[in-house]
FIBADREN-870823 format. One record per residue (C-alpha): x, y, z. Coordinates in pm, whole numbers, plus 50000, padded with zeros to 5 digits. Last residue first. Layout:
XYZ/...
This chain:
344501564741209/344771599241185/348251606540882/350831622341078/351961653341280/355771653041451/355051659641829/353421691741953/355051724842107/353891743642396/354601715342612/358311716942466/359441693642214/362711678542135/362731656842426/365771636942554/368291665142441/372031654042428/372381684642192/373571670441897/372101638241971/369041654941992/369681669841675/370801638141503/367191622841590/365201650041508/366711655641163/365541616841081/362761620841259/361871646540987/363381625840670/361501598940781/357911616640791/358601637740481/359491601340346/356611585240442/353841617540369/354961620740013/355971652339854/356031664339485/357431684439189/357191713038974/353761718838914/352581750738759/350571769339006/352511805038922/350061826139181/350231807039466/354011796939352/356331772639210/353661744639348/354931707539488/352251679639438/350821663739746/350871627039806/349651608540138/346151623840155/344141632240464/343701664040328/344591682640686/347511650640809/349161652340500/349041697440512/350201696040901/353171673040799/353711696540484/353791729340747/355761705540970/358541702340716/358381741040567/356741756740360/359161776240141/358891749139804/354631752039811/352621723839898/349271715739740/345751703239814/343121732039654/341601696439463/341491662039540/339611637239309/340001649239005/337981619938754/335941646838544/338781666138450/340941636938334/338151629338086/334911608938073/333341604737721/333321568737783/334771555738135/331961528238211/333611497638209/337241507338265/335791527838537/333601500138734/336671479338696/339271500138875/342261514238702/340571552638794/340941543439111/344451531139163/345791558138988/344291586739245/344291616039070/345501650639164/343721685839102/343331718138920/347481727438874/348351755238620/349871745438278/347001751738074/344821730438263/346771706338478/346201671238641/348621652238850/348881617238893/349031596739190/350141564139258/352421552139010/353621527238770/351271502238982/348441498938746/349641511938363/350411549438311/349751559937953/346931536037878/344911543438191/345561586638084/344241576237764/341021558137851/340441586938097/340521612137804/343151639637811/341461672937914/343061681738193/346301676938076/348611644138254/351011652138479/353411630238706/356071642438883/360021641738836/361071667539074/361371645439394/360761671039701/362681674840015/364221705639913/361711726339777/359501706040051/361611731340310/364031713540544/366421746940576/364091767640784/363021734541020/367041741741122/365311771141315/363201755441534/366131750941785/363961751242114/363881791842302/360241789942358/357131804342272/358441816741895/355821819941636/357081852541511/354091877441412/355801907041604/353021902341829/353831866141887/357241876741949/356181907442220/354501873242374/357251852342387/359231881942574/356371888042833/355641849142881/353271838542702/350251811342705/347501836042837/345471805942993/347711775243093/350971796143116/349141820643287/347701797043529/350941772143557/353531805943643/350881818243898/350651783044091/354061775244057/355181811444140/352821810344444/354331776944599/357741782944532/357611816144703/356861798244974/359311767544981/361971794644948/360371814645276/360971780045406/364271775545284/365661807145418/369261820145284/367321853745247/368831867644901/370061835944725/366811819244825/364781847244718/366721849044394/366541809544350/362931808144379/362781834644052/365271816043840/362931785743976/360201804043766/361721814943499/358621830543238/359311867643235/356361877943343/355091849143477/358261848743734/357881880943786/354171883843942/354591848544171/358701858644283/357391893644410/354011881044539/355911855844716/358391880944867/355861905644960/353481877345102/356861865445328/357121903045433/353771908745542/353461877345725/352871891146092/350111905446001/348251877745940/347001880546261/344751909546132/342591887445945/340441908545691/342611942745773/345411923145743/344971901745426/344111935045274/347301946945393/349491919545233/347631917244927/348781954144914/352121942445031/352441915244745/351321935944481/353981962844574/356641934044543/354961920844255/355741954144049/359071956244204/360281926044059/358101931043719/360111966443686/363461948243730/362581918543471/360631942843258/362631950042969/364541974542795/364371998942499/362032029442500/359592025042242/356162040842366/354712007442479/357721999242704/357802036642873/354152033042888/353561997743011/356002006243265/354642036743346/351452019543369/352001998443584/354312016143823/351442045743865/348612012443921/351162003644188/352032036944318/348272042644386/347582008244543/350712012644755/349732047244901/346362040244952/347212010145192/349782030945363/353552023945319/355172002145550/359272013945538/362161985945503/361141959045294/359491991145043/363082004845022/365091973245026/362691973644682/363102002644534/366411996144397/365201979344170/362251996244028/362911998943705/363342043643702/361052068943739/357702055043876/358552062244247/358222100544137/354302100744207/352742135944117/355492147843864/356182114743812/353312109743639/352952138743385/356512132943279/355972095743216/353092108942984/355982137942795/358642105642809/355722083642587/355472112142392/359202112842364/359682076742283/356822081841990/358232111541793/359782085041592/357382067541471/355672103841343/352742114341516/348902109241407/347652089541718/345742061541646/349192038741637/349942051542023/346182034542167/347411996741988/351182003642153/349262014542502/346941980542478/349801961142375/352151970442696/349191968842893/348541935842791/351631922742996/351131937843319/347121927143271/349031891943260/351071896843548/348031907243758/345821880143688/348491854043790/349391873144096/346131868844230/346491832044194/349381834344329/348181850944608/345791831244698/348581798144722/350521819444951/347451822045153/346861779445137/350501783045264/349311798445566/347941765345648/351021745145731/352211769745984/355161792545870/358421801446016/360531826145872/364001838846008/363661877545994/366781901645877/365141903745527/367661922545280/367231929844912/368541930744585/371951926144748/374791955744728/377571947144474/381311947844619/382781968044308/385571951344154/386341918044317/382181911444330/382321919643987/384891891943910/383191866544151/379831870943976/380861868843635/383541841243708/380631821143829/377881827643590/380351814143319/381511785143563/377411775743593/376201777443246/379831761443064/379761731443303/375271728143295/375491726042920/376381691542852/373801685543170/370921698142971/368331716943150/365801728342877/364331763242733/368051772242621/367971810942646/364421814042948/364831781943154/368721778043128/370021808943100/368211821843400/368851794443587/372091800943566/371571835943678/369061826643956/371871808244106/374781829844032/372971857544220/374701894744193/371391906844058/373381920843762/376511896543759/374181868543761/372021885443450/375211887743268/376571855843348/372791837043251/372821857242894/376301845442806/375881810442933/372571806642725/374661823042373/377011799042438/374671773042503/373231781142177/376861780941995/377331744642132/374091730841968/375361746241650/378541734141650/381681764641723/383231781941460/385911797141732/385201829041596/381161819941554/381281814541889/383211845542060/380781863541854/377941841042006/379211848942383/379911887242343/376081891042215/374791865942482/376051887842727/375071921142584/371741914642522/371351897342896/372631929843017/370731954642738/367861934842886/368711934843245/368731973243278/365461978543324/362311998743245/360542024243369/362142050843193/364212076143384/365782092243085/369312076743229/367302040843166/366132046342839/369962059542749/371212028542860/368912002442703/369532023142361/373082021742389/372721981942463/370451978442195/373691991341961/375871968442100/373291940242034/373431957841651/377101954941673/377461919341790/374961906041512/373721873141672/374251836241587/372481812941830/371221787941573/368961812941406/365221801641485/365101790341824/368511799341970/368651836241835/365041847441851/365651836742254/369391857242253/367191884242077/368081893841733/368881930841651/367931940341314/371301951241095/371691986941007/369142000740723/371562032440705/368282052740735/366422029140980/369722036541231/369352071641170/365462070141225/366402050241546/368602072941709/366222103841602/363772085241837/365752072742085/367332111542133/363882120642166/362542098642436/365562108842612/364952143542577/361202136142699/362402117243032/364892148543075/362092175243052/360162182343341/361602154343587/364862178043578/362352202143717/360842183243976/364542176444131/364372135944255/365402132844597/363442106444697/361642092444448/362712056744542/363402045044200/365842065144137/368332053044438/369382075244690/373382074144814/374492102644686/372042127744640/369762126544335/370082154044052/367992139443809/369942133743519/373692137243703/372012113643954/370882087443709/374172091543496/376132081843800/374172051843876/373512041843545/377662041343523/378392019143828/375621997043727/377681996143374/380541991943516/379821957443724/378101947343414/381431951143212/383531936143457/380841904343482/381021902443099/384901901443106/384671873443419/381921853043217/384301849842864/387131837943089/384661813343236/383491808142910/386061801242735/387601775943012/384141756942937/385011756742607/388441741642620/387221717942872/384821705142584/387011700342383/385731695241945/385581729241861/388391737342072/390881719041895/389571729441584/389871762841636/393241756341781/394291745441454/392711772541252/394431799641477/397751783041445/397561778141031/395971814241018/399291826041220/401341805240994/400031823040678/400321858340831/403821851440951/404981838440577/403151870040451/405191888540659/408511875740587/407561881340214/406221864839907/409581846639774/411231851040147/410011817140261/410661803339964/413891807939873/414591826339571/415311863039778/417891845439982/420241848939671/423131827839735/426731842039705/429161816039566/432321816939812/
């Protein structure tokens, strides 16, 4: 018998293993594929992708728990937030350790120059709803040790980071569309925030007001079973207690809601002062000569000083509120632990401790709500009787413009009462308050820490594909220049009526101006054109586009100059002219992009109130 030499046969030539390896990229490429184009497949993702997040949440409230009474020394059974308790001297130094350990956190993290952490809303609008998983990992560490300091801050923003984190990296492994990656990212967000206010509701809702900006029913399958299998898995786990409990059945007379309507105007006021605060102690911490990151623990050294005479600012504030629905605190006593809340909360924000204000804004309009209450009272003492309905609509009204979610906010009390009419009354005030500060501030808390990062973002829409249609790209590179001082005669001779319609005039190289063709070919020039030079005929000059400016920047520029040809600039500085832009095709080449993104996305309108239509010439 010949003996054959397996060796020379190709599947042993490079190695059993390398034959594995090669088939188990073939497999995983294959069902990539498959599931980049089902839509079942990616639901299923998500709902196995909601249940891990929902494990994970249902931990980590476990584990703030724990740390918050190792920190403090709270009995079992009180919450943080309360102040009941609390040992005054843990309060002495833990909030500043904390602050510390953030700061030294962050110089290390500066000194490696890790990635930047992207916010699921950054992430949708501007990056397609790809985020670093490590550096949301990282915010999560952060969000957690703010939170065992005692900050005044919440959880729900390490949550949502962590969510939406898990959700893009399963994305970008399954190399998922765009529009389908930013519902991932939504459905992550919306199961983490279910899982943490153990409300599927306000969760999806969550993800789809504040992480997509738009209810879209191609993303209402993966949304709801993600916030679904988050809610049911932690509920398996660790039987979550409710935000809050209201035994009462409510009942209201048609004109009481004219007092829920009060309130939200009040509230309106309120969450915007709850949102400048943050700014104003940033702007007052900059004055100060201290390090960056000595910061966090001067802002723990003020929270010190506060909770040392009212300990209901430690902590967000959540699970403070069965608390206040369950004991009537004096009229003095609320207005002083409000004004404490706020500005802890602005502090522990302001200062650099890493959360958000969902929980804190919660408990913020609660107080709001029973001091508005007890006013009310004293004024009308009938009204009375509607202390907790004004409590739950001033809760709903001041967090709702805070964070910008309104019916994520009328779906919390509804989830947590059952009671449509208390439902219909929140609704009421969080219209009213949402619609005034949206009308006159024009942020919500997150849009607004954008807009003073110097981001344009006010909503989560996919404006980041306008990145990639700069008028570098869009441009033809053939233009038309004539030297500034070539006679007119010349320039007439060189390019004959209708070669062109604008020419482009330089002086030593550097752009001074465009020329209209058409005008310089008419008869009162040819006649009279003696002596005159290219100089002397510029008709537009400072009007030029430069290759980063993007599609609507050139849109806005047409529409500005009121011309439909601008010449393409290598720099501000460098003005030598290396191309140009017309108004029609930026025009077509932008609806264009419009139109295959909203099929894309199944989107019916690209634009958001707070963002206008394609510009275009007046007229």
């Amino acid at each position: 018998m010949t003996e054959v030499d397996i060796s020379r046969r190709p599947i042993f030539r490079s190695g059993r293993p390398a034959v594995y390896w090669r088939r188990g990229r073939q497999i995983l490429s294959a069902l990539q594929r498959n599931l980049r184009s089902s839509e079942p497949a990616q639901i299923l993702a998500c709902g196995i992708a909601g249940s891990i997040i929902g494990a994970v949440v249902a931990g980590l409230r476990r584990g703030i728990d724990l740390l918050h009474r190792i920190s403090f020394n709270l009995p079992n059974g009180y919450s943080l937030s309360t102040g009941l308790g609390v040992d005054p001297q843990r309060v002495l130094f833990i909030p500043v350790l904390g602050g510390l350990a953030l700061g030294i956190g962050a110089l290390i993290v500066r000194r490696f120059n890790a990635q930047e952490v992207i916010d699921p809303i950054e992430a949708n609008a501007l990056h397609g709803g790809h985020m670093p998983l490590f550096a949301s990992l990282r915010l999560v560490v952060a969000t957690i040790v703010s939170n065992a300091s005692g900050a005044a801050v919440g959880m729900e923003a390490g949550y949502s980071q962590l969510g939406s984190g898990f959700f893009s990296y399963i994305g970008e492994r399954l190399s998922l569309r765009r529009a389908d990656q930013r519902v991932f990212v939504g459905a992550g967000a919306a199961a983490a925030i279910a899982a943490a206010f153990n409300a599927p509701l306000a969760g999806a809702f969550y993800g789809f007001e504040l992480i997509l900006g738009t209810y879209l029913t191609t993303a209402l399958a993966p949304v709801a079973v993600a916030t679904l299998a988050s809610v049911l898995t932690e509920r398996a786990l660790i039987h979550p207690e409710p935000l809050f409990i209201v035994s009462q059945n409510f009942y209201f007379k048609q004109s009481v809601y004219l007092l829920f309507a009060l309130l939200g105007i009040c509230s309106a006021g309120f969450s915007i002062l709850a949102m400048q605060a943050v700014t104003w102690v940033e702007r007052i911490l900059k004055h100060i000569p201290l390090p960056q990151w000595l910061r966090p623990a001067m802002g723990g050294l003020s929270l010190t000083a506060l909770a040392l005479f009212v300990p209901q600012v430690l902590g967000s504030g959540h699970g403070a509120i069965q608390f206040l629905f369950d004991h009537e605190w004096p009229l003095k006593t609320l207005a002083i632990v409000l004004a404490a809340k706020l500005l802890a909360s602005a502090l522990s924000i302001g200062s650099g401790y890493r959360g958000g204000m969902f929980s804190s804004s919660l408990f913020l309009g609660c107080l709001f709500g029973a001091l508005f209450a007890d006013v009310a009272t004293i004024l009308v003492p009938r009204l009375g009787e509607h202390h907790e309905a004004l409590m739950m609509v001033g809760m709903g009204s001041v967090a709702a413009s805070v964070i910008g979610a309104p019916l994520t906010m009328v779906f919390l009390v509804l989830e947590g009462t059952g009671d449509f009419p208390m439902t219909v009354a929140v609704m009421v005030g969080v219209i009213i308050s949402t619609t005034i500060v949206r009308l006159t501030f024009g942020y919500s808390f997150s849009t607004w820490r954008f807009h003073q990062r110097g981001l344009g973002i006010r909503s989560p829409h996919d404006i980041g594909w306008l990145a990639g249609l700069t008028a570098g790209k869009l441009m033809r590179s053939d233009p038309k220049i004539v030297a500034a001082s070539m006679p007119l005669r010349e320039v007439r001779e060189k390019y004959p009526l209708g070669s062109v319609k604008w020419i482009f005039v330089t002086q030593d190289d550097q752009f001074i101006g465009s020329i209209d063709l058409a005008a310089i070919h008419d008869i009162k020039h040819s006649q009279d054109d003696a002596g005159l030079t290219a100089r002397d005929v510029v008709k537009i000059s400072g009007a030029y586009l430069l290759p980063t400016d993007n599609v609507r920047t050139a849109l806005a520029r047409f529409d500005e100059k009121q011309i439909e040809t601008l010449p393409v600039l290598r720099s501000a500085a460098d003005k030598h002219v290396i191309g140009y832009l017309t108004e029609a095709y930026t025009l077509r080449r932008y609806n264009q992009e419009l139109e295959r993104r909203r099929a894309e996305s199944g989107e019916r309108d690209m634009f958001s109130i707070s963002e206008p239509p394609p510009l275009g010439r007046k007229g």
